[in-house]
N, C-alpha and C positions, 0 to 999 in steps of 0.2 A: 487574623485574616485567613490564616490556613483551615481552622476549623471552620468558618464560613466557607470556602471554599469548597471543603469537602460537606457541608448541608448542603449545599445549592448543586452540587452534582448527585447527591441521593436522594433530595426532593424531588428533584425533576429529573429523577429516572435516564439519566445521559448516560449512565455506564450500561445501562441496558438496552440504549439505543444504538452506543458506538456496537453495542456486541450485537446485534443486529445488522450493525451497516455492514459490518468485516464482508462476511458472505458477500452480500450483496453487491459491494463494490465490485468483489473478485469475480462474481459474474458478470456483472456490466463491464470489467476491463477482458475478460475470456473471450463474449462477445462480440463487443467491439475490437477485439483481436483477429477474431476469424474475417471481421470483414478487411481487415487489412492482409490475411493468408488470400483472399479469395481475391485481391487486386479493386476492390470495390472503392476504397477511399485509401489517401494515402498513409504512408506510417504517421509523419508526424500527425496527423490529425489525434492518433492512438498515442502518441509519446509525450505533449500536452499536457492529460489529464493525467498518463502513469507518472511522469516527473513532478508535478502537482501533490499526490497522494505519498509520494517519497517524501516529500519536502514535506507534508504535512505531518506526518508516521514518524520521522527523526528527530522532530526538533526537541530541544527539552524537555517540555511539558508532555509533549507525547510519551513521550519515555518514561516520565514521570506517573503520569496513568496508566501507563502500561504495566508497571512496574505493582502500583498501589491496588490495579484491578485485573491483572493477570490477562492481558489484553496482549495477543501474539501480532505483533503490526505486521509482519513480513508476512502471515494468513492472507494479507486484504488483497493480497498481489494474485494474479493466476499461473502460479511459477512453472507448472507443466507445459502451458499452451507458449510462455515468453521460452521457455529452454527449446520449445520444436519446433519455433518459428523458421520460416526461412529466410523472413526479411534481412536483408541485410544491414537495416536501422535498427529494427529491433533485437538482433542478433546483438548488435552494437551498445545497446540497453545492457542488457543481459550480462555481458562482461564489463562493460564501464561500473554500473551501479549494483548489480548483484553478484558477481564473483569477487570483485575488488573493492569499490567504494563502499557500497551499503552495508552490507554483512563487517565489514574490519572498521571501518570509521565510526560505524554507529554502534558496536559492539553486539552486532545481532548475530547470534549464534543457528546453522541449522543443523 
């Protein structure tokens, strides 16, 4: 099973894709960041999708490819614009899931 597993992720080009998405997620969450700096929509609308991408970036498997294709998950995040935020939800992100949870729990080192 394993060795099919790893065919069917190098036929169809998926590690070339997740390494594509990284970027691009972290500008669609940079983004949709700034609209929540600028009072436009609220946070949680923004904390949804970043809690979403956490949970997907942690789990086993993630780590597992990550691991097997040198795939940085904590990249996908836009860690500059979550550290400057002023929200005070997102502030709240920030220390719940990347100073404490994320980083120590999932063993992700920065």
């Amino acid at each position: 099973m394993e060795k099919q597993s790893a065919f069917w992720i190098e036929e169809r080009r998926d590690v070339t894709h997740l390494k594509i998405l990284v970027p691009c997620v972290r500008a669609f969450l940079r983004e949709f960041l700034q609209r929540v700096e600028r009072g436009q929509i609220p946070a949680r609308h923004w904390l949804g999708p970043a809690n979403q991408v956490l949970k997907l970036t942690t789990n086993h498997r993630a780590r597992k490819i990550a691991t097997q294709h040198q795939i940085n998950w904590l990249e996908i995040l836009p860690l500059t614009a979550i550290t400057n935020s002023q929200n005070e939800k997102i502030r709240r992100f920030h220390q719940q899931h990347l100073e404490q949870g994320y980083r120590k729990a999932k063993g992700i080192s920065v």
